[in-house]
N, C-alpha and C positions, 0 to 999 in steps of 0.2 A: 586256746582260751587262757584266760589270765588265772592267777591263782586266789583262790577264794577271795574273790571282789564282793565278799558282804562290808554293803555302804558303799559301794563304787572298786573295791579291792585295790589292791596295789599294783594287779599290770592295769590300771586303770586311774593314773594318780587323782586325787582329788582333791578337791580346794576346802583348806579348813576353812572354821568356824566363824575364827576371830584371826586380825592379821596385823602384824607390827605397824606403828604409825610409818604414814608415807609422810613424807621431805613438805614443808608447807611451799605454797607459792614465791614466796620471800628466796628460798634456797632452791630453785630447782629440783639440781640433781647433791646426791652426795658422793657421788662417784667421783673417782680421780680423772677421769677427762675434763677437765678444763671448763670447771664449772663454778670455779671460783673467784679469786681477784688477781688471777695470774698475770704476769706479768708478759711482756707482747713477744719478749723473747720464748715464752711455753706456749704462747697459743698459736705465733705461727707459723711451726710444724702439726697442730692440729688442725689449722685453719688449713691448710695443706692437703692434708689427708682427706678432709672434708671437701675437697673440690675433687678430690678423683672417685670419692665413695657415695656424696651425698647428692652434688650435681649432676651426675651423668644426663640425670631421664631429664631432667629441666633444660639444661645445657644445650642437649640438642635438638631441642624445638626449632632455632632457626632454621632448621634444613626443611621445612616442611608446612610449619604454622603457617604464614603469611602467603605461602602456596597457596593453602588450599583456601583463605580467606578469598583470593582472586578469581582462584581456577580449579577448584574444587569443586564436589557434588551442587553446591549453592554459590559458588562463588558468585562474587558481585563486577561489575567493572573496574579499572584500576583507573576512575576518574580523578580528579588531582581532590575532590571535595572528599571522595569516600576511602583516597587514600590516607587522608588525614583523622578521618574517621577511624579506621580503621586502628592507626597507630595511637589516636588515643584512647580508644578499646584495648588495645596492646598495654600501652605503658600504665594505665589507671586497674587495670588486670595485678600486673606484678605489685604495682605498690598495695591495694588492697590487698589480695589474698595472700600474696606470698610476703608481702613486705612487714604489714597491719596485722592478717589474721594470721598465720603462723607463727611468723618471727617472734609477734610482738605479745600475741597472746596464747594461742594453743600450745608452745612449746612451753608455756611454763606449767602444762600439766602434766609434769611428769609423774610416775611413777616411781620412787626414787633411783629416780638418775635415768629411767628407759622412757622410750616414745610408742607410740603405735597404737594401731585402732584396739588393740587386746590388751594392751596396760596401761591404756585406759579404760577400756571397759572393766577391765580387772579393779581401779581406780574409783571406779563407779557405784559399781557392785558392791562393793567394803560398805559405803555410805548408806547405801540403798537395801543391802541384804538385812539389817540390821536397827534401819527405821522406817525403810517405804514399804506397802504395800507391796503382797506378791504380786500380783498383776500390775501395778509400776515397773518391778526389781524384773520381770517379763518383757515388758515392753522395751526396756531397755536392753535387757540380751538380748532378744531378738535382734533388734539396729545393731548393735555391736557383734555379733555374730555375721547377721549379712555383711556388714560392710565387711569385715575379714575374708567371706569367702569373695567379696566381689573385686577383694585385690590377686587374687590367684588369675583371672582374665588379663588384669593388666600386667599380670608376669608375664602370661604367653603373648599378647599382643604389642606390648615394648618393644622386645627383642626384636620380631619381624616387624615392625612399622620403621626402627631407627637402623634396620643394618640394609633395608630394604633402600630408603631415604639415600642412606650415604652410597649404596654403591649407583644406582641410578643416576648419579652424576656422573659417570662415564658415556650417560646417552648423550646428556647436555656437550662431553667433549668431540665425540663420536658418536653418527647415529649407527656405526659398524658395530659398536656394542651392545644393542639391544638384545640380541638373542642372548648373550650371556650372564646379565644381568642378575635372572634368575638362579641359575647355577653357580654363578661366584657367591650370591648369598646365601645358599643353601649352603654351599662348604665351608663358611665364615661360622656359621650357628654351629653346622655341625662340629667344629672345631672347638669354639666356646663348650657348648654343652660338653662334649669329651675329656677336657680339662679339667673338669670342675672336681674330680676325685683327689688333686693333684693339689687341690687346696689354692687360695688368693694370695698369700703370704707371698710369694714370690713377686707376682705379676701384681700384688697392690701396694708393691712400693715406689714403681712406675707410676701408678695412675695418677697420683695428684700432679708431677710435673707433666705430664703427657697433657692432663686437662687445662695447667696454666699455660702450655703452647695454644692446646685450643680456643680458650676464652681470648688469648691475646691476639691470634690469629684473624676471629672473627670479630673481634673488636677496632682492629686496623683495617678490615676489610669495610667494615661499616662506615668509618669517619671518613677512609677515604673519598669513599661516597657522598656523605653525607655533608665535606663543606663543600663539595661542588655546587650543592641547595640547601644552606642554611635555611629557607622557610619550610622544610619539614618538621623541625624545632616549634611550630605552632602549636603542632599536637600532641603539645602536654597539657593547653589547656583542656578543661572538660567540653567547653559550649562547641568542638568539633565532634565530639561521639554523640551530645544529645543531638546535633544536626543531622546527624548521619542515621540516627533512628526515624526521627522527625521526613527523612526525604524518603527512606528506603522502606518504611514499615515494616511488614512481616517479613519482606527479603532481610531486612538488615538485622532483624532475629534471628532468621538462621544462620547469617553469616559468624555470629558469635558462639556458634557453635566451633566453627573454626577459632575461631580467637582464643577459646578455651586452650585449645593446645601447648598457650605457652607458661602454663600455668599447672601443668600435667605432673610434674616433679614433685609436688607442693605434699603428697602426703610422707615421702621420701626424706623431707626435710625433717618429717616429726620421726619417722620410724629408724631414723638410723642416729637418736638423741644422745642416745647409749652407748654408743661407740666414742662421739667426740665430746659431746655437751653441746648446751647450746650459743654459749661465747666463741667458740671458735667458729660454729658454721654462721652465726650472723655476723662475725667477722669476713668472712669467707664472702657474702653473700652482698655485703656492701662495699667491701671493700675489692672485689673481682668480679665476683657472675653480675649483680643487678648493671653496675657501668658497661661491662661488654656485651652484654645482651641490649640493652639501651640502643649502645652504638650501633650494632648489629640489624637490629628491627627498623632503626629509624635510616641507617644507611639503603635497604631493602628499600624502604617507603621513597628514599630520595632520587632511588635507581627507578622504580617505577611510576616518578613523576618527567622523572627525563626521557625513559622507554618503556611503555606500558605494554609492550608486546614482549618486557621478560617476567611478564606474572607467570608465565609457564612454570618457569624454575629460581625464581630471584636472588635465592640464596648461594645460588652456582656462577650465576651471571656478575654477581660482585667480583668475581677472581678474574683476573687479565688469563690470555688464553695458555699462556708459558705455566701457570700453576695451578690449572684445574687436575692433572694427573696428582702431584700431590696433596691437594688439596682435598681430594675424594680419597686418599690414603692414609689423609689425617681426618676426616670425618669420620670413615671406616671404623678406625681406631677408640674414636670419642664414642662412637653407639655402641661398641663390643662394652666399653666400659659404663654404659649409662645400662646397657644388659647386664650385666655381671650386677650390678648395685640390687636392678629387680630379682634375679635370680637367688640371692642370697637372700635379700626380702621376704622371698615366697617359702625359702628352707626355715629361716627363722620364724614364721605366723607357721610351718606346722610345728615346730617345737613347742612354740608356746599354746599349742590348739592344743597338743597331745598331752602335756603338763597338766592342762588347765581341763582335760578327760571330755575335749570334746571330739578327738582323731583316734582312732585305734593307735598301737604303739609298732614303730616304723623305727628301721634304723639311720642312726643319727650317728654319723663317722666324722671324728674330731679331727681338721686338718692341722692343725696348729699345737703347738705344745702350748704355747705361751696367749694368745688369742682365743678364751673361752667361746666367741661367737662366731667363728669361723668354724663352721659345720657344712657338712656334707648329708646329703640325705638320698641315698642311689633311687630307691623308688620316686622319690618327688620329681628328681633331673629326669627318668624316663619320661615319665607322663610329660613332663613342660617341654622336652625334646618333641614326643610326639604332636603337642597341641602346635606349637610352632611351625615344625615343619607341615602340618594342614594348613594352618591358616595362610604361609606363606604361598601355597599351591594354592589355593580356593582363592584368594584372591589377589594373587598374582602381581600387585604393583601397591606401594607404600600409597599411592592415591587413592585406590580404594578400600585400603587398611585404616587409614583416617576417617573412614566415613564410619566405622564401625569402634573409633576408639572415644574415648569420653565418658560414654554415659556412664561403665561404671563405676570412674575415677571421681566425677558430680557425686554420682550417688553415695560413694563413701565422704567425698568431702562435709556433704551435707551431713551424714550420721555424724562425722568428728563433734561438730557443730554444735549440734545437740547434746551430744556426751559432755564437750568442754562446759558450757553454760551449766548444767545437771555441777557439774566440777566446781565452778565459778562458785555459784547457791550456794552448795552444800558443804562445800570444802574449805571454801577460803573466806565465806561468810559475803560476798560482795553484794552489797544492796538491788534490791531487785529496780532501782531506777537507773540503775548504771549498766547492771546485765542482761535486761530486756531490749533496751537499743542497739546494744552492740551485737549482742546476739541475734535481732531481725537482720541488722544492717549484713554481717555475713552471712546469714542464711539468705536474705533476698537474693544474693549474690549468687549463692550457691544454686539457688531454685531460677534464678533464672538461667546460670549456663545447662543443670540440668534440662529444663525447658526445650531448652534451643539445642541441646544432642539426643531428645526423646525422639525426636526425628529421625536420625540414623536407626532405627531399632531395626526399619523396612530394608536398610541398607547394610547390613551388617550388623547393629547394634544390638540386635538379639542375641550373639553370638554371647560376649562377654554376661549380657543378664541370663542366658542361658547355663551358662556355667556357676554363676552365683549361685542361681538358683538351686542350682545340684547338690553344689558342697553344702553349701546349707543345709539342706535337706540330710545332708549322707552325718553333718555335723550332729545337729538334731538326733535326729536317729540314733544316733552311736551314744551321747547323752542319757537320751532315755531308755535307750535297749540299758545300758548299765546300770542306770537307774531300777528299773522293771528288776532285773536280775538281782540284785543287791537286797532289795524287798521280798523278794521268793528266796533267799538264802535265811535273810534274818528270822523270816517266821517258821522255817525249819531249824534252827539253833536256838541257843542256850545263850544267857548271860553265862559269860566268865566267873562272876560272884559264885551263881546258879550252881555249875558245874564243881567250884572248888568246893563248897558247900556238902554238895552231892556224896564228895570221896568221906566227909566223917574221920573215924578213925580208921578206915579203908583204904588208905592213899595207894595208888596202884603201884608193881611192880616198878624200880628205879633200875636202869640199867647205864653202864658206862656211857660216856660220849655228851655232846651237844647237838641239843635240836634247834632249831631255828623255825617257827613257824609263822607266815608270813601271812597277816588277816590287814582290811580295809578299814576293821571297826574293832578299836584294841577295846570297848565294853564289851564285844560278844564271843565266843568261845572260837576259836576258827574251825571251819569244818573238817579241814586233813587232819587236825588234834582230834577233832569225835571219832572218826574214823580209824586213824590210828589205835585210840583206847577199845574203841569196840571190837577191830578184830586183832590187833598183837597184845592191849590190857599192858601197856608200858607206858612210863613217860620215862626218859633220860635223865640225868645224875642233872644237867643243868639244860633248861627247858626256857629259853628266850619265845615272848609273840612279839613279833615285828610289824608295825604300821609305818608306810610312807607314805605323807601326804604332800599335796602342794598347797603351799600360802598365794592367795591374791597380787602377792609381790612380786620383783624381777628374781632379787637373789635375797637368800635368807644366810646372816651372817655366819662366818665359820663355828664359833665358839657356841652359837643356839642351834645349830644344827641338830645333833643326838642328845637327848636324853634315857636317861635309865631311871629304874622305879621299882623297886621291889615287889614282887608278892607273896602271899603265901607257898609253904612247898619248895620254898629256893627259887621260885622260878620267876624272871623278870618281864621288865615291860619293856621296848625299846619303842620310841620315838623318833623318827627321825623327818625334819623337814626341811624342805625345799623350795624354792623361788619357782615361780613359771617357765623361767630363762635357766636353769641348772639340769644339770644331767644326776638323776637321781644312782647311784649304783651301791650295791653290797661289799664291793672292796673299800670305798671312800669309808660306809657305817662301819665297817668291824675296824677298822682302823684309828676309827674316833670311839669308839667304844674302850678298844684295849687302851686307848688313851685314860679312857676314862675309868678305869681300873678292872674291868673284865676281863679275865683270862680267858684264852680259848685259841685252839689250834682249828685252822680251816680244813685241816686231812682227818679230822676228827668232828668235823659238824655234819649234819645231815639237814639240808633245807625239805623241810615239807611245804609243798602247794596244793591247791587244789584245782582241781581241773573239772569243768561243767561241760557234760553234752549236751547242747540246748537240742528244746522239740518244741515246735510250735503246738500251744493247748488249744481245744476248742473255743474258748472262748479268752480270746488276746487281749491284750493289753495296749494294745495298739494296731491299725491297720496291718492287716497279713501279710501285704507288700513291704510293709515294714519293718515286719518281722523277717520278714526273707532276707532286706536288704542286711539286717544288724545281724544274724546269723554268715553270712555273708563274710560280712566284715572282722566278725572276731574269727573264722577260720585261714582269713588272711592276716589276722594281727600278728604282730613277734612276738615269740613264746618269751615269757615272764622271766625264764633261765637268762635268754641273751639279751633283751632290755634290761636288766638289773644286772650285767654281767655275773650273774652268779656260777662258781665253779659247775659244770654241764654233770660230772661226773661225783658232786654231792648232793645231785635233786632228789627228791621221792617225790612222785606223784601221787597223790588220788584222787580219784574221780566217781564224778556223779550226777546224774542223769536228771535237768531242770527243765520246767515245763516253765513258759515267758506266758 
């Protein structure tokens, strides 16, 4: 259990009150990636890096999108009318969501300088906690919550949809390969996932050229194609999509279900903002992925207006028959790496769930000396190893892995939506006749590809809302279990005031040394201080209370980090906050302390905690199940000692028995 979490505690960080201004509209990010007016020579080596990190899961949609548009669960015929339909669904796709609503507008809500559905919600919240209605400032964690957990699905289902994808093209060379198929990709994940203690720093300085091979690769493979029949080139205009709704009706709805696919990257764009900025990746994105992707789709479209019997596999069938072996060992390559981008995705939203006190606390092993966001998390890579290797076995072939991926990729797109406009309003002031259109026009978007993957639910699609469903819930739960617990602390304590008040001319017994006593809520007395006085009747010669919290933010500057504050008695206040995105620890604060003129030896401190044995009361505070589940969860949480790396061998424990 954490140590006295009155108010949330500190192995339970929590989010202050009030929180530094975020970066307006105008400036994005303020971070040093490349978010400024750099020059083309700085951005790129970003723009760079942003094609091995940011593109992977978008990138390699060709291997599979326009599959399953053909020859998929719905697939349609590969007639020369619905081919063109088809690809101007394709390209009207990219430039809308990824080109329009990402690029042009949801990346400029940042966070200062971070992306993702949690810094924005964190973004949201600042605005909302502090003029909207609870039940607004509700409504919107919620959506922001779900959509977080509903990116944890698309962790595990990535990985197996694109390593699946790329080796399956050894059937298209061979049909001698099919038995193996399975097994070669099973030890490709296994392999990824295994690595990943070892840290990216090595292997992600490869990845941007690897992924400029690849972008080049299928962008030659396209054109080649593609001037064989210049009049695939038609559909760019739009009047071939609305014809293609217009002839196919409700088939040509589902079929956009598949279309969605190539559009599947798009939240990936915003959640890895932070690493480059957003100058280098829409550098990156116009200036390499949007053209080779282009060529790629529309070369597909001009292969299946000349053989409509390679809708099986299209994207294979572009490569003459001399370079399908490598060809499928440089796709191989491209999905390990469009994996790796979600995997670290999924390590990063729990840090920032666990920051932000809605994850129990989990360890978080820093690969990198120099790379704050290259983190490791052994528990998270178990689970995503195991979810993986199920789904790859349950079903068996990247064709009906598709049928099961989207909806809850829609579903979170559609929450960004929401959130950014909420953003738009209240943040940047933008007139409600400018953000009410633009805002329907990409949510229409959004609720229609949702629409057309609600169908998959019976095919799979259940699988990824299935697991939303859960974290959410286990999220929730862990929230308000701390919540509940925090409330039963505080109405068993004392105001601090209270207490000093209390000693009079009585001050208790002063003995050698420093204590360290580490409380959630520095107004209220911390419980291992009551405890202590009531049965040793000592406070130490110098007697620090420690609160860590977390700000709404990504990172909270060096120099506002720690504060100190006197009290009565000699005995001080410490302060110390943190970003969502920052690894809180006790070596980092006595270090900024003794900076800050505090003396004090760590062989000479004593950290007190406190420790809760929860019992469920007759009458809970929340459903029993859910009581069980949050009891549950903090006997699996990490003890407060080794999330706060605190020396093991200067803890004091005390504990005490809380009814929820």
């Amino acid at each position: 259990m954490s140590s006295d979490p009155s108010s949330h505690g500190p192995g339970s960080p929590t989010t202050a009150g009030s929180a530094a201004p975020v970066s307006p509209p105008s400036s994005p990010g303020i971070r040093a990636h490349g978010t400024g007016r750099e020059p083309f020579a700085r951005l790129a080596p970003l723009a760079l890096g942003a094609l091995g990190i940011v593109y992977g899961d978008i990138g390699t949609s060709p291997l599979y999108a326009l599959r399953d548009c053909f020859s998929g669960e719905h697939g349609i015929a590969p007639t020369p009318d619905n081919v063109l339909g088809v690809l101007s669904l394709v390209f009207w796709s990219l430039i809308i969501v990824i080109s329009v609503k990402y690029l042009g507008f949801v990346m400029r809500a940042d966070n200062r300088g971070e992306g993702g559905i949690l810094a924005l919600l964190a973004l949201v919240v600042q605005r909302g906690g502090r003029e909207g209605s609870g039940a607004r400032r509700m409504v919107l964690l919620t959506l922001g919550l779900f959509g977080a957990a509903l990116l944890y699905g698309d962790g595990i289902i990535t990985p197996a949809v694109s390593v699946l994808s790329a080796v399956e093209g050894l059937s298209v060379a061979t049909p001698l390969f099919n038995p193996y198929v399975l097994p070669i990709a099973l030890v490709i994940l296994l392999a990824l996932f295994l690595v990943q203690s070892k840290g990216t720093g090595g292997i992600g300085r490869v990845f941007g050229p690897l992924m400029v091979v690849w972008f080049t690769v299928i962008a030659v493979l396209g054109a080649h194609e593609m001037v064989r029949n210049l009049s695939v080139l038609q559909a760019v205009l739009p009047t071939h999509a609305v014809r293609f709704f217009a002839q196919n009706g409700g088939h040509g709805f589902l079929v956009l279900g598949a279309v969605f696919l190539v559009v599947t990257g798009g939240e990936a764009l915003y959640a890895d903002m932070g690493h480059f900025g957003y100058r280098p990746i829409r550098l990156a994105w116009f200036g390499v992925v949007l053209p080779a992707l282009l060529l790629n789709y529309f070369g597909q479209g001009a292969l299946l207006l000349r053989d409509p019997s390679a809708a099986s596999n299209p994207f294979f069938h572009l490569a003459p028959e001399w370079a399908m072996y490598p060809l499928v060992a440089l796709a191989t390559a491209a999905t390990v790496i469009a994996s790796q981008a979600l995997i670290s995705g999924v390590f990063s939203i729990t840090r920032q769930a666990i920051q932000l006190g809605y994850w129990p606390r989990l360890e978080v092993v820093h690969t990198s000396a120099e790379e704050q966001g290259q983190i490791y998390l052994p528990g998270v890579n178990i689970a995503l190893l195991l979810g993986v290797v199920a789904v790859v076995l349950g079903f068996r072939s990247s064709g009906a892995l598709t049928a099961a991926y989207g909806i809850a990729v829609t579903a979170t797109m559609g929450i960004t939506t929401c959130l950014a406009y909420v953003v738009a309003r209240e943040r940047w002031g933008v007139r409600r006749a400018i953000a009410v259109p633009l805002g329907m026009t990409f949510l229409s978007v959004d609720l229609a590809f949702f629409g057309a993957n609600f169908v998959k639910v019976a095919h799979g699609g259940w699988l990824p809302l299935t697991l939303g469903v859960v974290l959410f819930t286990l999220m929730t739960t862990w929230k308000r279990g701390r919540e509940m617990l925090g409330q039963k602390l505080r109405s068993a304590s004392i105001s601090l005031v209270d207490l000093l008040e209390s000693f009079g001319e009585n001050a208790p017994h002063r003995v050698p040394g420093t204590a360290i006593f580490m409380t959630g809520n520095p107004e209220i007395a911390p419980s291992a201080m009551l405890h202590n006085l009531k049965h040793n009747k000592v406070l130490h010669e110098q007697t620090l209370l420690l609160t860590i919290t977390t700000e709404d933010v990504p990172h909270v500057p060096s120099a506002e980090r720690v504060t100190v504050e006197s009290l009565p008695l000699g005995m001080r206040r410490i302060t110390a906050r943190y970003g969502f995105m920052d690894d809180p620890s006790i070596p980092d604060i006595l270090k900024r302390c003794r900076e800050a003129g505090l003396p004090f030896s760590v062989m000479s401190t004593s950290f007190f905690l406190g420790r809760e044995t929860l019992i469920i009361s007759k009458h809970p505070g929340m459903a029993r199940w859910r009581e069980a589940v949050f009891l549950w969860m903090s006997r699996n949480s990490r003890s407060a000692t080794a999330f706060f790396r605190i020396p093991p061998n200067r803890v004091v424990e005390l504990g005490a028995q809380v009814e929820l």
